[in-house]
N, C-alpha and C positions, 0 to 999 in steps of 0.2 A: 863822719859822713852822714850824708842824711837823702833818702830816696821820698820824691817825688812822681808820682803820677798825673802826667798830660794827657787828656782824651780829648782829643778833636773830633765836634762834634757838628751838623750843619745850622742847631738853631740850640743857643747858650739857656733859653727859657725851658724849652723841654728838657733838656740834660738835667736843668737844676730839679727841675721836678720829677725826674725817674730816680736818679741819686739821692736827693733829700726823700722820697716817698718810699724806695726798695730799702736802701740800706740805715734812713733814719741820720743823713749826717745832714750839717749844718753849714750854710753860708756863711763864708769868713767876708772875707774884703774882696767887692766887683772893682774891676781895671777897667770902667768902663763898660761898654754893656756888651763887651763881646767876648771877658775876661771873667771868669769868676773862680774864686778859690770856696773850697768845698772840706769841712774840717771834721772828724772823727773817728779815723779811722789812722793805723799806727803810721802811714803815707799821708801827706795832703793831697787829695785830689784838684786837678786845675783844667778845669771846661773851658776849650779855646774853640769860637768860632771858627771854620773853613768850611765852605761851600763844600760840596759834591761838585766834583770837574777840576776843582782847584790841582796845581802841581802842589806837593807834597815832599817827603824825603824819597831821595835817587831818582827824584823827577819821576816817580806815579801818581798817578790821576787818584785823587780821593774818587772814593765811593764808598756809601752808604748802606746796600744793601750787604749781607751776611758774610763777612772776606774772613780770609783764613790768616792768622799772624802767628811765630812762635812765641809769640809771647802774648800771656794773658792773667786774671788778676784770679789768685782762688782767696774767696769772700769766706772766711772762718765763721761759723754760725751754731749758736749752740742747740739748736731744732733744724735740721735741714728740709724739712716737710713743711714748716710754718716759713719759712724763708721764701722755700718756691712759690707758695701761695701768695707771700706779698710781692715779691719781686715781679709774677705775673700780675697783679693786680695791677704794679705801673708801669707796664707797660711792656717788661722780658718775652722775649720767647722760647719757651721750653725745647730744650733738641732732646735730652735724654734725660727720663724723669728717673728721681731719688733712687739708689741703688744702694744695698751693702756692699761694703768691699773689707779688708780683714782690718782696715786702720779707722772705719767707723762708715759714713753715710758720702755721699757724694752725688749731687745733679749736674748736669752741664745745661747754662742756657745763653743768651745774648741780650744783649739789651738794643733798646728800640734804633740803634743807629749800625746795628752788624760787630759791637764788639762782643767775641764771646766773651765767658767766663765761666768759675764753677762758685758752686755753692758746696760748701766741705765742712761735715759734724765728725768730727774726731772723737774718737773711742776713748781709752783709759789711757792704751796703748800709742796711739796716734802711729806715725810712718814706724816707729815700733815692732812694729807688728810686721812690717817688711821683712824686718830681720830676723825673724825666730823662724825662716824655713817654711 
């Protein structure tokens, strides 16, 4: 099996440049200019144009500004302080800056189209550390 990540995004050129400038990954192969695969990371990412307005899965309206989903991507980083600082530089918005927690470091932010996500520096321990009580 092999897991892929799809983010629908409203314009394929910014995406590739908050992705390629936050997390440092690489343009694989465009489908087009409203298609582009995005390589580096242990998922291939794949940036698919859709408007804001558009229907979308179970017939909801895309939107763009900050929505809330169960599901979201945590970015493994071996500095999570230097991460936030790039990842704000292109273009994230920080919701809740760098914290300890007992399995290492963790920020939550979003990136410029309302997906969240976290930034996660794991300790020696890693989730580990959950389990020792």
């Amino acid at each position: 099996m092999t897991l892929l990540l799809n983010i629908d995004v409203p314009d394929v050129e910014t995406g590739v440049r908050f992705y390629t400038t936050a997390f440092d990954l690489q343009v694989g192969r465009r489908f087009g200019a409203d298609f582009v695969e995005l390589l580096g990371w242990p998922a291939t990412v794949y940036l698919l144009a859709k408007q804001a307005g558009t229907i979308g899965a179970a017939g909801d309206t895309r939107r763009y500004s900050r929505h809330w989903t169960p599901v979201h991507a945590d970015i493994v980083v071996n500095d999570v302080d230097a991460a936030v600082v790039r990842a704000i530089g292109a273009g994230a918005k920080l919701e809740a800056p760098a914290k300890d927690a007992a399995y290492g470091r963790i920020a939550m932010l979003a990136d410029p189209f309302g997906h969240g996500f976290c930034l996660l520096q794991f300790n020696e321990q890693g989730y580990d550390a959950l389990l020792a009580g």
